[in-house]
N, C-alpha and C positions, 0 to 999 in steps of 0.2 A: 502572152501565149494565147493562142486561137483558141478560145472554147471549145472546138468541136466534140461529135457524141463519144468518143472513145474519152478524150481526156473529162468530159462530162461526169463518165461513170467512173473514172478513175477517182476523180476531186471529191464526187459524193460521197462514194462507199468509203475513201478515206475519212471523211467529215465525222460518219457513222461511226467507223469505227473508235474515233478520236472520242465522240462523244460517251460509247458505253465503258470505253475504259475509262475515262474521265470519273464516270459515275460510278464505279468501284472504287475508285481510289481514292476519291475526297477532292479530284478537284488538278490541275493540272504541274502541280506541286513538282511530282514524282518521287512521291513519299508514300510508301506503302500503307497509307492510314487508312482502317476498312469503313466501309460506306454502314454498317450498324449489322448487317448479319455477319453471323460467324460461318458461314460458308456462299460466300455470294460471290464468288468471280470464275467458278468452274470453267465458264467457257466466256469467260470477258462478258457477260451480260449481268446487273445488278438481279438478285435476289429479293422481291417482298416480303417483308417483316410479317404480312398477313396471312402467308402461304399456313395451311395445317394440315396434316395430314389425319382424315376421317377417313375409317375400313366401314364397308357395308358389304354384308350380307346378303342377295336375293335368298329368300324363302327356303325355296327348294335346294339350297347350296349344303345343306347338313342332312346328317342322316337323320331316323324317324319318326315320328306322326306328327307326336308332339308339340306345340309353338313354345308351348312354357321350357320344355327341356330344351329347345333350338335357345331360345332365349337364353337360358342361363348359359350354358355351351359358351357362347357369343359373348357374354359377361366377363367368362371367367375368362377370358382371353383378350380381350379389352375392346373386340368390334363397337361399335358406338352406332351404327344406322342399318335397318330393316329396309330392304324392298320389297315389293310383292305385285303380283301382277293388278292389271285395272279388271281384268275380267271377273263380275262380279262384285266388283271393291265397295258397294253402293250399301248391299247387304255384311257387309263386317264393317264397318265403321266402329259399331259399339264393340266389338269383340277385339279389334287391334289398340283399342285405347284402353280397356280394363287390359290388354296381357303387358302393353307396355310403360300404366301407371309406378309408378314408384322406380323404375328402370331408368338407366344411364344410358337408353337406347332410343332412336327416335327414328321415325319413318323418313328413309329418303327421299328416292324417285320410285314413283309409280311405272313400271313397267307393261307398255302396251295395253293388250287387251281388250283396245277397240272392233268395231265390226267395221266392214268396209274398205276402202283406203280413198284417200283425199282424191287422188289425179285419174279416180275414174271416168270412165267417159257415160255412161249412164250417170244421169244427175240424183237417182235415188241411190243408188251406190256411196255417191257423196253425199248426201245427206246422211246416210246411216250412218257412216263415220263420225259427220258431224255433231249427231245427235247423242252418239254412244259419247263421244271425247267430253261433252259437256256434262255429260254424269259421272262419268270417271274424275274429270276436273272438280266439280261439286265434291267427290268426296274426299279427292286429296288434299281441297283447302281444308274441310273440318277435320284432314289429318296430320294437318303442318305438312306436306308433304313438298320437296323443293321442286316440283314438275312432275308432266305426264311424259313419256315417251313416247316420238308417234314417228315412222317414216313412211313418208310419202305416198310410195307405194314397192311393194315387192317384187321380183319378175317373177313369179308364178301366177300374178294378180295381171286379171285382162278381158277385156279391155280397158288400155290402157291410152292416156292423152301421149301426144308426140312429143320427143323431146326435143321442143322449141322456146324461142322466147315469149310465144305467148302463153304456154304453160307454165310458165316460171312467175311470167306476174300474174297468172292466176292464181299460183302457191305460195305468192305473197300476199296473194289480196285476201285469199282464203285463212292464213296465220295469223293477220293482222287482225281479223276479226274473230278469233279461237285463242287468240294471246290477251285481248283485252277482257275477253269473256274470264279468261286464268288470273289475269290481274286482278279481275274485282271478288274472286275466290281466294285471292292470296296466294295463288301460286302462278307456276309457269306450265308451257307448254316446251318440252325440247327433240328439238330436229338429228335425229340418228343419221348418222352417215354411213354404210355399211361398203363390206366389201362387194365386187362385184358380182362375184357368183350367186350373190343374195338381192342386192335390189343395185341397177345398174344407174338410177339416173342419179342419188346423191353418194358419194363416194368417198370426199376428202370434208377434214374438218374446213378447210378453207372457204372449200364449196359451201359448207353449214353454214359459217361465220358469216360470210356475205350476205345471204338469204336475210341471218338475222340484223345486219347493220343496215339493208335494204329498208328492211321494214321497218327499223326503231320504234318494237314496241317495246317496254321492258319483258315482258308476259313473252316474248318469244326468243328460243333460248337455244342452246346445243350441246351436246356432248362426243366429248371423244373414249371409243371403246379401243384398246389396245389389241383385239383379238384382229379387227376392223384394219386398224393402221397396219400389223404385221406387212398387210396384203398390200394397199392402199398407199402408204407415205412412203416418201426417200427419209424422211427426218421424224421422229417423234418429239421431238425435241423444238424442231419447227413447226410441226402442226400445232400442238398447244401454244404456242407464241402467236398462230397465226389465229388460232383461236379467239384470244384476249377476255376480254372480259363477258364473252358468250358463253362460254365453259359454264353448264350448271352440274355438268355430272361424267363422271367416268366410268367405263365399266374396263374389269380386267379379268382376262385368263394366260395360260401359258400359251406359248406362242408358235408353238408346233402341231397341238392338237384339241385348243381348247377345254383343257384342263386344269386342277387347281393349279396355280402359280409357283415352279418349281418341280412340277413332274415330268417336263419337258427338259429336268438339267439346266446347263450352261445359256441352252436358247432363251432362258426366260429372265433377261436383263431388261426392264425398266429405268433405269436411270437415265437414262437419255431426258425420257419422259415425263421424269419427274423434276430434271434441270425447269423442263419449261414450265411445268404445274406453278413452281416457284418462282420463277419469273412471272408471269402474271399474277400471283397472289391468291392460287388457288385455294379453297380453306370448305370446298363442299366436301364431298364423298366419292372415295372410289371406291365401288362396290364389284363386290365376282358375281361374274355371269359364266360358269363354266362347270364343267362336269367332273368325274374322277374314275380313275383305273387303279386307285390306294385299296387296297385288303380293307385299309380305316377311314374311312372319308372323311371322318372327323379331325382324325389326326394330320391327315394331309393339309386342311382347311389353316388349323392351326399354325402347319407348316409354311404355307403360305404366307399367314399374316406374317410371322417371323421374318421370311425373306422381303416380304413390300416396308417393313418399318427397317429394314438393315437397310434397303436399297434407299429409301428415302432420306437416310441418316448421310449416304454414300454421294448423294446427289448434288 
């Protein structure tokens, strides 16, 4: 038979396919004998045994003043990881390690909070960025902290570089050396990909993912926000797959109005998403980043988690 590109792409995606069922099944048998998880063939692709599902918190996600009563709140309901923004993060250091000593709770990702943004076209612009990320970095290593949050830039932010290939490998040259500055802090730096109406040049996790395989630093990282993808992917399912081992953090809301998770009804199914979290082995934090129209914000919050550990169980 002629190689050519049609039978090309037939023989391969065959191949592909041959192989993830293969790896569900033990092997070419055709014995249903399972590959070691107890839900791992939903959609013909193997499950990691490493995948875990960790709930986080941003700050301002519960009602009020309090950290001690958010804290406990957050306990009694079994969230396991705090966010909080960078801005300022430099000056509480000592106050987020006494609230969260003796606690089952631990700081995840630092959220933003930089000045500036990277891809401006004034070079003091970027530097400010650069300068603020590096104290914010500084204090999420002395907070165990899994990354900073940083995107690019935003489209209300301008002037702005053009979006060409040589801004890209500037945005790689520039992570490359803001990722290893994160490495020797102990943490990371991760690349947000948002929807368009919010910052147009990074957009898909794919787009993230690349950026970070470009660079291969470990220190430089990305996450996928499901408020983001609504907008943004054909597949949730496929953006964390394409993700892979770049994934350092999730964020989630409902998917109609970014709100707690399940105020939206029916539209706020996760599973897809959480097929892929699993597939790659996902085991950081998805954490809310999202607001509420609940009479109980708390109650909602709660209710949420219910629904992300059902869908998870579902996945």
């Amino acid at each position: 038979m002629a190689l050519d590109r049609r039978n090309f792409i037939k023989t391969s995606l065959g191949s592909a396919a041959l192989a993830t069922v293969a790896a569900c099944t033990g092997g070419s048998s055709g014995k249903s004998e399972s590959c070691g998880s107890d839900k791992c063939c939903k959609n013909s692709l193997p499950y990691s045994p490493n995948a875990k599902l960790n709930i986080s918190f941003q700050e301002g996600t519960l009602e009020g003043e309090s950290l001690k009563g958010k804290l406990d709140f957050m306990e009694k309901i079994g969230v396991k990881g705090l966010e909080v923004s960078g801005n300022g993060l430099s000056g509480r250091v000592n106050e987020l390690k006494q609230a969260l000593n003796g606690r089952d709770i631990k700081i995840s990702a630092i959220c933003a909070g930089f000045k500036g943004f990277m891809l401006a076209e004034e070079e003091s612009v970027r530097n400010e960025c650069r300068d603020s990320m590096h104290e914010i970095i500084t204090a999420a290593g002395a907070l165990g902290s899994t990354g900073v949050i940083i995107v690019p830039a935003f489209n209300s932010q301008k002037p702005v570089m053009p979006h060409t290939q040589e801004t890209r490998d500037f945005l790689c040259r520039w992570f490359d050396e803001l990722g290893t500055f994160a490495t020797d802090n102990g943490t990371t730096v991760i690349l947000e990909p948002l929807n368009r109406r919010e910052a147009f040049y990074l957009r898909l996790v794919a787009d993230a993912a690349s950026i970070c395989r470009d660079i291969n630093n470990p220190g430089v990282t990305c996450l996928g926000d499901f408020w983001h993808m609504t907008w943004e992917e054909t597949s949730d399912l496929g953006a964390f797959i394409s993700g892979g081992k770049y994934i350092q953090h999730v964020h989630i809301a409902s998917r109609k109005r970014r709100l707690m998770p399940g105020e939206d009804g029916d539209a706020d199914n996760y599973v897809d998403g959480f097929r892929g979290l699993k597939v790659i082995g996902f085991d950081k934090y998805i954490s809310f980043e999202c607001g509420s129209k609940a009479e109980d914000r708390n109650a909602s919050a709660a209710a949420g988690v219910e629904l992300i550990r059902k869908q998870w169980e579902e996945a």
